[in-house]
SEBA-223356 format. One record per residue: residue number from 1; residue in three letters; x negated, y negated, z of N, C-alpha, C in turn. Coordinates in steps of 0.1 Angstrom, whole numbers. Layout:
BEGIN
  resi  resn     nX     nY     nZ    caX    caY    caZ     cX     cY     cZ
   NUM   ALA      X      Y      Z      X      Y      Z      X      Y      Z
...
This chain:
BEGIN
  resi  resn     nX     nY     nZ    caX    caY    caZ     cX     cY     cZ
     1   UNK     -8     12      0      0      0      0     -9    -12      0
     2   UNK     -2    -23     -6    -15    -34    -14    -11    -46     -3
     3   UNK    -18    -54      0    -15    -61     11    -10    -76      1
     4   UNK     -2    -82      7      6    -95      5     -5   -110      3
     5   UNK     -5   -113     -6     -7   -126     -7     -6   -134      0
     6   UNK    -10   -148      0      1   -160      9      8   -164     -1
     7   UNK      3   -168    -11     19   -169    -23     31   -161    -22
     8   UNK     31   -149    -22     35   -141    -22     45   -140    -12
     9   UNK     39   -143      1     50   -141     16     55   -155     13
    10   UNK     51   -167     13     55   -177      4     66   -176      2
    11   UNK     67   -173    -10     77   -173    -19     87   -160    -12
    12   UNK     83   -151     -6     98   -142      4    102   -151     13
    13   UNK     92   -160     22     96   -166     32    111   -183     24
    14   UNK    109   -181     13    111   -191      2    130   -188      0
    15   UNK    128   -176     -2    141   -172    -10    150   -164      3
    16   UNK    145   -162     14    150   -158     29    156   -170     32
    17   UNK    146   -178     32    151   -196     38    165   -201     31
    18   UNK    159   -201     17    175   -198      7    184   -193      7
    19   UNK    186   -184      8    197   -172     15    206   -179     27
    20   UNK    197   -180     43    203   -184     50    208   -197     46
    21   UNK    205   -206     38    208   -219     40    221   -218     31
    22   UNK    224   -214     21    237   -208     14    245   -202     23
    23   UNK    239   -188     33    252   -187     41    258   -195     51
    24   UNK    245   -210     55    252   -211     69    259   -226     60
    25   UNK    255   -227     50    265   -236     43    277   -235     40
    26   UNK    279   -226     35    294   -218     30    300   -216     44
    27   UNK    294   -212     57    301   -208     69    304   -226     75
    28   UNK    296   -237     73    300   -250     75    314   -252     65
    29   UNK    316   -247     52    324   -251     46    338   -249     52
    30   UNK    336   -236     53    350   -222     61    356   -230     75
    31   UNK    345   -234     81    347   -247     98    351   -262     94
    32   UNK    347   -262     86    357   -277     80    369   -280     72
    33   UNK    365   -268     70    381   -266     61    391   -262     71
    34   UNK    390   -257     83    398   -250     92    398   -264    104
    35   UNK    387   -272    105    391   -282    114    397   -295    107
    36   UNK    398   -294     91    403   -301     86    422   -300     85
    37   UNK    422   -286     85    439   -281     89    442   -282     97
    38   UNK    437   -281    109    441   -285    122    445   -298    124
    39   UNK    433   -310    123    438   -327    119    450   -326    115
    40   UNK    454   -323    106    462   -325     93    472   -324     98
    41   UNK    475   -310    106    488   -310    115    485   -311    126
    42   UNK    474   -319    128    478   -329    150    477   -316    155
    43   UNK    469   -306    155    470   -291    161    457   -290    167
    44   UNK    452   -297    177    439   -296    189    438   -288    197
    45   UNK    437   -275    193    436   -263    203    421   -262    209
    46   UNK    423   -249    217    412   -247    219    399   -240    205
    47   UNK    410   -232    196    400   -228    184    397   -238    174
    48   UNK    402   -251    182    397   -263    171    386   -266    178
    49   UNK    385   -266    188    373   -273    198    365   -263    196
    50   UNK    365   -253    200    353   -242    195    347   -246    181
    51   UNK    354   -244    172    350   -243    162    341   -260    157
    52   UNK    345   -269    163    337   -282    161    324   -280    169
    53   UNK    323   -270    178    311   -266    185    305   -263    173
    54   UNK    311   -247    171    303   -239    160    297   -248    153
    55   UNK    303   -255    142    300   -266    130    287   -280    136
    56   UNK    287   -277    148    276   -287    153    264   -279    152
    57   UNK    270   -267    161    253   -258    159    253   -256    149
    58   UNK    260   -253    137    253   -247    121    248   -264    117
    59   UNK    248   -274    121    243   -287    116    232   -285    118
    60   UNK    227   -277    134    216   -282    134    205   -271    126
    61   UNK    213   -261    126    205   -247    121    203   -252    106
    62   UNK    216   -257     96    211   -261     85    198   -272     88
    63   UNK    196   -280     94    186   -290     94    175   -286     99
    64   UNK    172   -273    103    159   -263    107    154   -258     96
    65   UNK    165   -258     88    161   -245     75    158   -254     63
    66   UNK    165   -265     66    162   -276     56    149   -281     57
    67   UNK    141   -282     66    128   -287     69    120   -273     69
    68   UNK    123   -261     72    112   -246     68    115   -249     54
    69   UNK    125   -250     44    122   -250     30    112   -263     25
    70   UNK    110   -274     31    104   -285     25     89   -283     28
    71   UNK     91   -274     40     73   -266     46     67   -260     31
    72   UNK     80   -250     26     74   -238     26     76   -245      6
    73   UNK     79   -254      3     77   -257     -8     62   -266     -9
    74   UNK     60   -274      2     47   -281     -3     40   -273      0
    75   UNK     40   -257      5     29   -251      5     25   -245     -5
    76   UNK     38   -241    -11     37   -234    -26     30   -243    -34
    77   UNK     32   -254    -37     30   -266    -41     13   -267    -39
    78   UNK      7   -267    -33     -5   -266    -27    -17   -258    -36
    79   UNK    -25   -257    -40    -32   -253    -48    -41   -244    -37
    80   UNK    -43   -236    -41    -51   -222    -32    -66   -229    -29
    81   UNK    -70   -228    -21    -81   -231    -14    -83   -251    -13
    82   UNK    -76   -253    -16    -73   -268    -14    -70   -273      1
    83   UNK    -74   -278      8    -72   -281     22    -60   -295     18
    84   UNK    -46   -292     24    -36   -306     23    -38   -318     33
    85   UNK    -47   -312     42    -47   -322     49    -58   -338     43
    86   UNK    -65   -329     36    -74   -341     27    -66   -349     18
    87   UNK    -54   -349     11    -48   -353      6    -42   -365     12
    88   UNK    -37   -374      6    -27   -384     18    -13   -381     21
    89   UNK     -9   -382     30      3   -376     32     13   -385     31
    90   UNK     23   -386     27     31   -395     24     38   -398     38
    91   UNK     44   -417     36     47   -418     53     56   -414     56
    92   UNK     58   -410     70     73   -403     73     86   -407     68
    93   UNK     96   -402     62    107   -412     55    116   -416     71
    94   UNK    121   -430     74    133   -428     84    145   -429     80
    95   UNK    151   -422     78    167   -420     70    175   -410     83
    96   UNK    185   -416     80    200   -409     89    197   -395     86
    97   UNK    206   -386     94    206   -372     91    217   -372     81
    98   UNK    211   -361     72    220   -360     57    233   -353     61
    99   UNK    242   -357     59    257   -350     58    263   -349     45
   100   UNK    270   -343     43    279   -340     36    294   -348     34
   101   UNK    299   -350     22    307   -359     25    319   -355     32
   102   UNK    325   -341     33    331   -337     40    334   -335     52
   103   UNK    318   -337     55    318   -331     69    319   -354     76
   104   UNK    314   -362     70    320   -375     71    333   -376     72
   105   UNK    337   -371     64    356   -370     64    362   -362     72
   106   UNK    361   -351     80    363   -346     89    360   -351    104
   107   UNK    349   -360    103    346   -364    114    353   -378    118
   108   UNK    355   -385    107    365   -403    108    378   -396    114
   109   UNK    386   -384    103    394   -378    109    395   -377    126
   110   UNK    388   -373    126    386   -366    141    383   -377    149
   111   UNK    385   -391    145    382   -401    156    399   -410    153
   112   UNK    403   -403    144    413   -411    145    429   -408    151
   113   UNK    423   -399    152    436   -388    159    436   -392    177
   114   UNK    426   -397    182    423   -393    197    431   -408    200
């Protein structure tokens, strides 16, 4: 058995990253769509409140996965025996945390009801 590259785990660690980030996206869609029905008919249960839990923790797990993919692309990106840190690094960007517009619209909802 032939031993792994770093490209190589790279690019599995690449398309893993991708994977999760499609499912826990699609599982944010399924929690907004369902805390969006709830709004809609004034129905504030308790499986509405859980579920705005849920949809907070998959924010943050998408925004973990979203920063292991930006890793694991500038590394691919990286030229083999090239040290990046010699390079300049571009400066930190400061921007809001990215949302979705739905998940905006679910959320104004959700302030307007109380």
């Amino acid at each position: 058995m032939s031993e792994m590259t770093q490209e190589e785990a790279l690019r599995v660690a690449d398309a893993l990253v991708s994977q999760a980030l499609k499912e826990t996206e699609a599982r944010c869609s399924v929690l907004a769509q369902f805390i969006d029905d709830c709004d809609r008919a004034r129905s504030h249960t308790s499986a509405w409140s859980g579920t705005l839990r849920e949809l907070q923790a998959l924010h943050g797990r998408r925004s973990g996965l979203v920063r292991r993919q930006t890793l694991i692309q500038e590394a691919l990106e990286c030229p083999v025996g090239e040290d990046p840190a010699k390079g300049l690094l571009p400066p930190s960007p400061n921007r809001p945390v990215l949302r979705t517009q739905q998940q905006v619209q679910v959320q104004a909802r959700h302030r307007r009801s109380r």
